[in-house]
Backbone as JSON, one array per atom type, in Angstrom:
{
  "sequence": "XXXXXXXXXXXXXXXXXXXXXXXXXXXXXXXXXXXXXXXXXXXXXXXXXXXXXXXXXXXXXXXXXXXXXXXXXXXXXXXXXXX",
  "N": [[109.81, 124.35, 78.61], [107.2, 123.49, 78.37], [107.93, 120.43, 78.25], [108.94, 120.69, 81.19], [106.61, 120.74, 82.25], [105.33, 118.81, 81.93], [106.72, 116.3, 82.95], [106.29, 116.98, 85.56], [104.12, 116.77, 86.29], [103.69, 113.7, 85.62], [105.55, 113.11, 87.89], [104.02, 113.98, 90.26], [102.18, 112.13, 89.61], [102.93, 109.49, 90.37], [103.91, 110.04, 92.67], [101.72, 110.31, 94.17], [99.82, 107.81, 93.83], [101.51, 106.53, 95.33], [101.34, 107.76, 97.73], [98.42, 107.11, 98.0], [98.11, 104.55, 98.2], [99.62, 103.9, 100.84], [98.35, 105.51, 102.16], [95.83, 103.86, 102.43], [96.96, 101.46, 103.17], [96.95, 102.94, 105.95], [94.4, 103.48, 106.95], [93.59, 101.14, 107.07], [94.64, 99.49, 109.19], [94.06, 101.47, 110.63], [91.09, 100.87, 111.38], [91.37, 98.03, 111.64], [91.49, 97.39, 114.52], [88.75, 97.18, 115.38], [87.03, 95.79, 113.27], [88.35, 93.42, 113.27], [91.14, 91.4, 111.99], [90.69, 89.84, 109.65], [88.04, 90.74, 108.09], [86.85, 92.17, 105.24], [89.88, 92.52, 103.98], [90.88, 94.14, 101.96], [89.49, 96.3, 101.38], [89.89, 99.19, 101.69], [92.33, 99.34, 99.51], [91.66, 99.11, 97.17], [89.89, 101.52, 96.57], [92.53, 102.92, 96.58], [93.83, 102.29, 94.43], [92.34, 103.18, 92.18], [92.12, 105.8, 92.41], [94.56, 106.45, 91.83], [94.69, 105.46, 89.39], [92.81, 106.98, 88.25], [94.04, 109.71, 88.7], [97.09, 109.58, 87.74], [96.91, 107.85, 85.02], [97.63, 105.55, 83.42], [100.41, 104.41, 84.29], [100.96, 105.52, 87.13], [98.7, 103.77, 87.96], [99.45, 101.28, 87.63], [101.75, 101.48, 89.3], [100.96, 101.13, 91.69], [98.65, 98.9, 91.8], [100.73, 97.29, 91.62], [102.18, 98.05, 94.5], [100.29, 96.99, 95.81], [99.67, 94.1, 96.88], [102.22, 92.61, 98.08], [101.61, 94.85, 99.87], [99.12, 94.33, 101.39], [99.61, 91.6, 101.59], [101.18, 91.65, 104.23], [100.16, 93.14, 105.8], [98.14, 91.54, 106.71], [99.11, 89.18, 107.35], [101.09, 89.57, 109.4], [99.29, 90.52, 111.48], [97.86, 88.22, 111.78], [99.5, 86.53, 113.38], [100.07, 87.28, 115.78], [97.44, 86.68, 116.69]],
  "CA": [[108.86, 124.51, 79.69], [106.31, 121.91, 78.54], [108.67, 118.47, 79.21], [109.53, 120.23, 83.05], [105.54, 120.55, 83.23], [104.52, 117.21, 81.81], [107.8, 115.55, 83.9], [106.13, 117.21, 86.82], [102.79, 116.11, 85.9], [104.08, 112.58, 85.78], [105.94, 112.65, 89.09], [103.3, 113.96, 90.89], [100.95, 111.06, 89.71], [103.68, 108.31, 90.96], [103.55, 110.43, 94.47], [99.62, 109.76, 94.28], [100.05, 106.44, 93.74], [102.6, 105.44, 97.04], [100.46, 108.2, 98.93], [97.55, 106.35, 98.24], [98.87, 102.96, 99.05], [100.38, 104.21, 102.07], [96.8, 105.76, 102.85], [94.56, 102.97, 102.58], [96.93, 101.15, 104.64], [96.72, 103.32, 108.01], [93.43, 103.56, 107.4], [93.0, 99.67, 106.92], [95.0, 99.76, 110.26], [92.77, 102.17, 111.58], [89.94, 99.85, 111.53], [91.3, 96.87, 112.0], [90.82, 97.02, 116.09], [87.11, 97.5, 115.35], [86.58, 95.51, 112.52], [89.28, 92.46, 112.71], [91.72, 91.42, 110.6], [89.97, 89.22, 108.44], [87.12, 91.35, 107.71], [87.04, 92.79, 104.3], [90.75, 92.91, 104.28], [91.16, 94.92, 100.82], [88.76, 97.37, 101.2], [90.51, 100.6, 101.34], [93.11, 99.65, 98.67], [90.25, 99.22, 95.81], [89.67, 102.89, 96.17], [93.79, 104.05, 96.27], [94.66, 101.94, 92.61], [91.38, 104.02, 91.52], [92.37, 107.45, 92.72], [96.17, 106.32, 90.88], [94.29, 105.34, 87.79], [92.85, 108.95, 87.68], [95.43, 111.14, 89.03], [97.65, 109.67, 86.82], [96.49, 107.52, 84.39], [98.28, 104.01, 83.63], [101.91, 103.99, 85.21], [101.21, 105.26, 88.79], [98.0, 102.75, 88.58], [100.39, 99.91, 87.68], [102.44, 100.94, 90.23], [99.79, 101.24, 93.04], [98.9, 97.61, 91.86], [102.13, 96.45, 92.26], [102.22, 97.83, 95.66], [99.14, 96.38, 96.78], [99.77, 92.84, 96.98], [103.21, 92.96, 99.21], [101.85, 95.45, 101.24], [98.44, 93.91, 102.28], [100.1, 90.58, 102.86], [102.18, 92.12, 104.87], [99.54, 93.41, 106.65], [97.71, 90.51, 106.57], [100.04, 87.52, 107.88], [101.47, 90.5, 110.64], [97.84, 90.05, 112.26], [97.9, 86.55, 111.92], [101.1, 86.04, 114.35], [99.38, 87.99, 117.52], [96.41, 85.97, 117.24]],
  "C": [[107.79, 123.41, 79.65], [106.78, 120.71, 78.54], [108.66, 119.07, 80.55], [107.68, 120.33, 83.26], [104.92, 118.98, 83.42], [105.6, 116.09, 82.96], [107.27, 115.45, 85.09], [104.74, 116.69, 87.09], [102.98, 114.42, 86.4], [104.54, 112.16, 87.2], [105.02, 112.56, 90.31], [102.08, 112.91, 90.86], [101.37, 109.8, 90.44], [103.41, 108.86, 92.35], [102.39, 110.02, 95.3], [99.19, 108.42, 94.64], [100.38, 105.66, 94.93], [101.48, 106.39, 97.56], [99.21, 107.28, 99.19], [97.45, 105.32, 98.8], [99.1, 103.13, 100.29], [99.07, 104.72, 102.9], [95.97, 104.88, 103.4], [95.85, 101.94, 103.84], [96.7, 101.44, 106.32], [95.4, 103.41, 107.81], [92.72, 101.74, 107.3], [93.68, 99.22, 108.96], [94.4, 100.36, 111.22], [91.91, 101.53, 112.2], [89.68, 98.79, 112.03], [90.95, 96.06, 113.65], [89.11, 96.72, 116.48], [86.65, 96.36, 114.18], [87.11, 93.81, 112.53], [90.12, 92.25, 111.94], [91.62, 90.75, 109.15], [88.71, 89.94, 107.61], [87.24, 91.81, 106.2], [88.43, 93.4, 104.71], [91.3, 93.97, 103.23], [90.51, 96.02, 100.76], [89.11, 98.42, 100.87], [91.76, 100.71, 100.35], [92.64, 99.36, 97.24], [89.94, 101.05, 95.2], [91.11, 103.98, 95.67], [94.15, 103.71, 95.01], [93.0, 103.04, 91.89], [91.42, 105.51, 91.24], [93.59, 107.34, 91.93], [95.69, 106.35, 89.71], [93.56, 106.55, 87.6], [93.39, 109.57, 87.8], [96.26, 110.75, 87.85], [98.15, 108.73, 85.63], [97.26, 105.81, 84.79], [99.52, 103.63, 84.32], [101.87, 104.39, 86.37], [100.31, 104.02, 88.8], [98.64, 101.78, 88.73], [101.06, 99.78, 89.17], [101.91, 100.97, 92.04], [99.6, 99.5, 92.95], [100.14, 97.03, 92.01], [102.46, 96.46, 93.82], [101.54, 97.25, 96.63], [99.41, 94.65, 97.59], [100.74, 92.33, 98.24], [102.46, 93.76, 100.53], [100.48, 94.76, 102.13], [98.99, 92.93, 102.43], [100.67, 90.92, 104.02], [101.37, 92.58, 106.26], [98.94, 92.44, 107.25], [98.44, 89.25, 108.15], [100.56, 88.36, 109.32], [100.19, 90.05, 111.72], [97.38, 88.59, 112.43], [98.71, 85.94, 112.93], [100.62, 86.51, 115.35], [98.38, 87.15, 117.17], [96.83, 84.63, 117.58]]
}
């Protein structure tokens, strides 16, 4: 019973992790009509590797940083091509 809680423990911090990521982008999206796309373009994904590194300590944060990079370019250079 305590590996399926800690297993579950664990999974749910990786979930935390992409949710977060996946958060701060629509809400970086959100903004961006109001704000630009150059504006403080990182803003809201400062706070999701933070919420990863507490929910669930070092391996979702890693993998929140890992997602960050890909996904704001992504966002990034996308907004760059309409202007």
């Amino acid at each position: 019973m305590e590996s399926l809680n800690r297993s579950w423990q664990t999974a749910s911090g990786y979930g935390v992790a992409i949710a977060a990521v996946g958060l701060a982008l629509g809400a970086r999206e959100l903004f961006t009509p109001l704000w630009g796309p150059s504006f403080v373009p990182f803003i809201f994904f400062f706070p999701a590797i933070a919420l990863a590194a507490w929910y669930g300590r070092w391996g979702p944060a890693l993998l929140a940083i890992e997602r960050f990079p890909p996904v704001s370019l992504l966002l990034i250079s996308s907004h760059r091509r309409t202007i």
